[in-house]
KEPAMAR-658379 format. One record per residue (C-alpha): x, y, z; residue in three letters. Coordinates in steps of 0.2 Angstrom, whole numbers, padded with zeros to 4 digits, always signed. Example, Ala and Ser with C-alpha at 12.3 -4.5 7.8 and 13.67 -1.06 7.14 Angstrom:
<sites>
+0062-0022+0039ALA
+0068-0005+0036SER
</sites>
This chain:
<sites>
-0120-0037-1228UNK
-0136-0027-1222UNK
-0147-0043-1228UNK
-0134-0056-1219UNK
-0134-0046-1202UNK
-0154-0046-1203UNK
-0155-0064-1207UNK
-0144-0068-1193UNK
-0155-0058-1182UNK
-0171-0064-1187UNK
-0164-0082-1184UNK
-0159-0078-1166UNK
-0173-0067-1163UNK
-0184-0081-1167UNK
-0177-0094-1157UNK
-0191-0103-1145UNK
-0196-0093-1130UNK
-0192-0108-1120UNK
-0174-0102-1118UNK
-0181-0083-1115UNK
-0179-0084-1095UNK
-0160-0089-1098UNK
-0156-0075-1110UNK
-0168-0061-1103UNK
-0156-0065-1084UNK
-0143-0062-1096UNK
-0149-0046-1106UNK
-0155-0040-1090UNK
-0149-0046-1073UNK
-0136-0033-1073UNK
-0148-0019-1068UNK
-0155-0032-1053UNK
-0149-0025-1037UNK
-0146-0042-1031UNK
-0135-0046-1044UNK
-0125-0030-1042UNK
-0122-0034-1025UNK
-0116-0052-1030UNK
-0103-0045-1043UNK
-0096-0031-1031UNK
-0096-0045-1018UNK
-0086-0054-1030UNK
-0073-0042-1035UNK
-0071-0036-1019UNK
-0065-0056-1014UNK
-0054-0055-1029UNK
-0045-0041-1021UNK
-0041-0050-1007UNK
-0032-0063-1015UNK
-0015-0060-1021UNK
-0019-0072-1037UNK
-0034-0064-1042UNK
-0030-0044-1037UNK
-0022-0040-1054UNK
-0035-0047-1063UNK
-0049-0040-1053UNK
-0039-0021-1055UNK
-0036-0023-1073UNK
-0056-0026-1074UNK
-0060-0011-1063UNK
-0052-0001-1078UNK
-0057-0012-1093UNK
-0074-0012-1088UNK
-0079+0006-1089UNK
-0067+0008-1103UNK
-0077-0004-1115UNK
-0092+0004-1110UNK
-0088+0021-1113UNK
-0080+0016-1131UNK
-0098+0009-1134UNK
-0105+0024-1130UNK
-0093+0036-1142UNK
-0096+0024-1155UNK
-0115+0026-1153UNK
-0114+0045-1155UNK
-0103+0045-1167UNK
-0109+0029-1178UNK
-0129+0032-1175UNK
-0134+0013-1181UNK
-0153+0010-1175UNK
-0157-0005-1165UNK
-0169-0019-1175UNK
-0184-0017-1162UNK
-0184+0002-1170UNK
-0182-0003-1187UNK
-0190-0019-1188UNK
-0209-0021-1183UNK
-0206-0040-1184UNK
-0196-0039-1171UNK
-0201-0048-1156UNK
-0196-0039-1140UNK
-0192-0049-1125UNK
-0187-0032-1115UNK
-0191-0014-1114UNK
-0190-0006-1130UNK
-0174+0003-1135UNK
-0173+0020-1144UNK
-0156+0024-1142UNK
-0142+0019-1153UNK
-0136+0003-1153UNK
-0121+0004-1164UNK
-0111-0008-1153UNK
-0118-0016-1139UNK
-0109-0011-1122UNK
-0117-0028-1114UNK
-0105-0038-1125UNK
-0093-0026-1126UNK
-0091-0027-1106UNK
-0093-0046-1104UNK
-0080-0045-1118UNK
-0067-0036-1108UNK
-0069-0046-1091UNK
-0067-0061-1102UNK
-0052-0057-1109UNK
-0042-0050-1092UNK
-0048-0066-1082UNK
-0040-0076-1097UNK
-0028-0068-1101UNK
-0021-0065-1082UNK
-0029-0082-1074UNK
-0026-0095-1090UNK
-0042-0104-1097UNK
-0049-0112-1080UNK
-0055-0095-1076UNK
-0056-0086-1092UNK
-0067-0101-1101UNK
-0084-0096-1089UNK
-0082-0079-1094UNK
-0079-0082-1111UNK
-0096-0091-1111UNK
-0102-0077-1102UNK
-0098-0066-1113UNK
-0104-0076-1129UNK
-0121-0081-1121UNK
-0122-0061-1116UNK
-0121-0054-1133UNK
-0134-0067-1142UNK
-0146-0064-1126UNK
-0145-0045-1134UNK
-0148-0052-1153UNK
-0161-0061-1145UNK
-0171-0051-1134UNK
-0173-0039-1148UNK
-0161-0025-1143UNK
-0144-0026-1155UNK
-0142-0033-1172UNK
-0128-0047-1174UNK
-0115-0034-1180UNK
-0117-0024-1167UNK
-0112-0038-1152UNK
-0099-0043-1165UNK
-0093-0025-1164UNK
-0096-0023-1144UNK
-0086-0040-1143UNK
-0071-0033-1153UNK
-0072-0018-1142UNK
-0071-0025-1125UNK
-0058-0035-1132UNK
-0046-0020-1137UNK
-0051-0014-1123UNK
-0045-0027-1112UNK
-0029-0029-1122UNK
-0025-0013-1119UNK
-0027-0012-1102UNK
-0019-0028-1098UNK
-0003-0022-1108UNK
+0000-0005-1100UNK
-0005-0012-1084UNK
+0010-0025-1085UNK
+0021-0013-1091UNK
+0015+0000-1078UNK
+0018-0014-1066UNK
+0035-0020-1071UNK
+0040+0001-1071UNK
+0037+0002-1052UNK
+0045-0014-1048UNK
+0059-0009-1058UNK
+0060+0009-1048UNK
+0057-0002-1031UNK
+0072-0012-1034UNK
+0083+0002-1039UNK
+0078+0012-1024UNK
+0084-0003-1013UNK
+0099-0004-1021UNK
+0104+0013-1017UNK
+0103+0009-1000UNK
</sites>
């Protein structure tokens, strides 16, 4: 298995640098200030529509959730990343020490995927989706994470996103069950 993951990484590792500025925007663009403020712009506009509010909460949660899952697995599970263990590696990005056990980029994209598909249908969810796939190979790719790893930040945000999409609808149809009983008393 250890000889497939690093094949699979030296083949997208390897891939031309003519499609580096693409997936180094992806690796990286979340840590631009301009591109912060565009996503919080974002969700904030989600919020103010009543289509898009559910979805937009439900991300609020999965988001941090998937992230912070990464994180436990990465101290718990200490896998190293291929730009530590492989000299060949060609590094696209600042060089990662920590542990990359399951990539929290993918793991993220992962969880806003799913909620925007799963509350919005596939017109919303399919950007994200793609989002989320080009995301985790611009990690392979860029140097950072070994295939398994975005495979196992993927299925995290994922869980993740299930989860919260589930409780929050049954959280949901609580309260509007205790609404309604409520009015009827009166």
């Amino acid at each position: 298995m250890r000889s497939l993951d690093i094949a699979l990484f030296h083949a997208i590792n390897r891939w031309s640098d003519s499609v580096a500025p693409f997936f180094v925007f992806l690796s990286e663009c979340t840590k631009w200030k301009p591109v912060r403020f565009a996503l919080v712009a974002a969700f904030l506009a989600m919020l103010t529509h009543p289509k898009t509010r559910r979805p937009a909460v439900y991300v609020l949660f999965a988001f941090p959730l998937a992230n912070e899952l990464c994180d436990v697995l990465k101290d718990g599970f200490r896998m190293t990343r291929p730009c530590v263990d492989l000299p060949e590696a060609i590094l696209r990005v600042n060089k990662l020490t920590s542990f990359g056990t399951a990539s929290a980029h993918s793991a993220n994209m992962a969880a806003v995927a799913l909620v925007m598909t799963y509350c919005l249908g596939w017109r919303w969810g399919l950007g994200w989706i793609l989002v989320a796939l080009f995301t985790g190979l611009s990690r392979i790719y860029v140097g950072v994470h070994y295939p398994s790893q975005v495979l196992l930040g993927w299925v995290c945000g994922a869980l993740i996103a299930l989860l919260t999409v589930k409780l929050g609808d049954r959280l949901s149809q609580w309260f509007k069950s205790r609404r309604e009983a409520r009015l009827e008393e009166y």
